[in-house]
C-alpha positions in Angstrom: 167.6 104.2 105.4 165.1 105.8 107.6 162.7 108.5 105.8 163.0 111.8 108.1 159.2 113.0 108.8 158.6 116.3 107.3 158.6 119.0 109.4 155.8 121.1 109.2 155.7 125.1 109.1 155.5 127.0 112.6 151.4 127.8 113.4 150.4 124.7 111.8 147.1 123.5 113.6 144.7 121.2 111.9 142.5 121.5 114.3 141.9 125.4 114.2 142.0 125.7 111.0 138.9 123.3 110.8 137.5 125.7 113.3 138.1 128.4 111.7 136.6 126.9 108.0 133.8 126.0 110.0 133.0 129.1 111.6 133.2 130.3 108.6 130.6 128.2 106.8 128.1 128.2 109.2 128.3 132.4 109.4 127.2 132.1 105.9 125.0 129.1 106.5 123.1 130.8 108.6 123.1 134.5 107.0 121.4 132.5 104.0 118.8 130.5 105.7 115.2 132.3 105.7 114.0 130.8 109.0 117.0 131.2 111.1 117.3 135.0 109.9 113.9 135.6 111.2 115.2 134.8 115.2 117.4 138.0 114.8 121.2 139.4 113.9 123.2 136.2 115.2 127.3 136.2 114.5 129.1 132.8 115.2 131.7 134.2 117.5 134.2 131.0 117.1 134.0 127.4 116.6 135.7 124.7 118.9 136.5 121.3 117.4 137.3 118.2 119.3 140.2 116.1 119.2 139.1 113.5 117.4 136.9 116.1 114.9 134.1 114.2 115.5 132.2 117.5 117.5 132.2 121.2 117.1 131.0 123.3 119.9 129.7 126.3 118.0 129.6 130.1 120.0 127.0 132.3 119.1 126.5 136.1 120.2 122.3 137.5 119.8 121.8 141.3 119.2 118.7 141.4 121.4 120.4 139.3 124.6 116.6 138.7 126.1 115.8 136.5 122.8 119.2 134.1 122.9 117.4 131.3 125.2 115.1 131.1 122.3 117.9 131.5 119.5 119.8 128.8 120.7 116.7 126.4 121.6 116.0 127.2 117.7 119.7 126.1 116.5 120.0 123.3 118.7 116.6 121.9 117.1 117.9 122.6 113.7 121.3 120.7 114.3 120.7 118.1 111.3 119.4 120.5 108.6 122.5 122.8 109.5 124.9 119.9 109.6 123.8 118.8 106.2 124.4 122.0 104.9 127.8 122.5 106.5 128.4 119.1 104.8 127.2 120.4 101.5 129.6 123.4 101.7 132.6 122.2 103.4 134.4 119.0 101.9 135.2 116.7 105.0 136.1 113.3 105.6 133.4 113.5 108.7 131.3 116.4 109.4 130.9 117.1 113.3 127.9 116.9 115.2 127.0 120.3 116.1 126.1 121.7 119.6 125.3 125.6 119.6 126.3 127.6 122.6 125.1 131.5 123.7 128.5 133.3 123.6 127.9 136.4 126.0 131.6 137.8 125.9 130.2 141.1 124.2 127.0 141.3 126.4 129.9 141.3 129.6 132.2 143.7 127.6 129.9 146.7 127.1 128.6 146.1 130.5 132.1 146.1 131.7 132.6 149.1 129.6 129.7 150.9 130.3 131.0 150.3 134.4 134.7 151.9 133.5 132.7 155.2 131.9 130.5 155.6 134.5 133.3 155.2 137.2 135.4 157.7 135.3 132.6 160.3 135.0 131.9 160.1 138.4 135.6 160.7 139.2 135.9 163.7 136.9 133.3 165.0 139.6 
């Protein structure tokens, strides 16, 4: 007799749910960490995981858009602190290398936004 594999439930994805816990842990991560608070209001605005979970491509959106060169310069240096404190918080088998990325989805989205008012004011007219 063969043993059937069990079927897992519908919307079962390792993958982004490790995303997901990472995103997670690093929001907090970096809400508690004195040095990184001081570059500005950061969000992590998602978390993208390879394959092989060996490396996490983490977004990040800056309130003040002029200072996110600077933000992410800043992360990018702090990779190994933040990594050992992701490893600290998160139980993994391997913790990814990390590699932070400026997300500017919301910086295009009120600009787009801001374009759509001012087209519709200006067709009230």
């Amino acid at each position: 007799m063969t043993k059937s594999r069990q079927r897992r439930p519908k919307g079962y994805n390792r993958k982004q749910r490790l995303a997901d816990l990472i995103q997670t842990a690093l929001a907090e991560i970096l809400w508690k960490d004195e040095k990184i608070r001081s570059l500005g209001m950061l969000t992590v605005t998602g978390v993208e995981v390879a394959h092989d979970l060996s490396f996490a491509k983490v977004f990040v959106s800056v309130l003040e858009d002029e200072k996110a060169p600077e933000v992410i310069t800043k992360l990018n240096e702090e990779t190994k602190y933040i990594r050992y404190s992701l490893a600290n918080e998160v139980e993994l088998r391997v913790t990814p290398e990390l590699k932070f990325v400026y997300d500017d989805s919301i910086v295009r989205g009120s600009r787009i936004s801001s374009l759509i008012n001012t087209a519709l004011k200006e067709n009230k007219k």
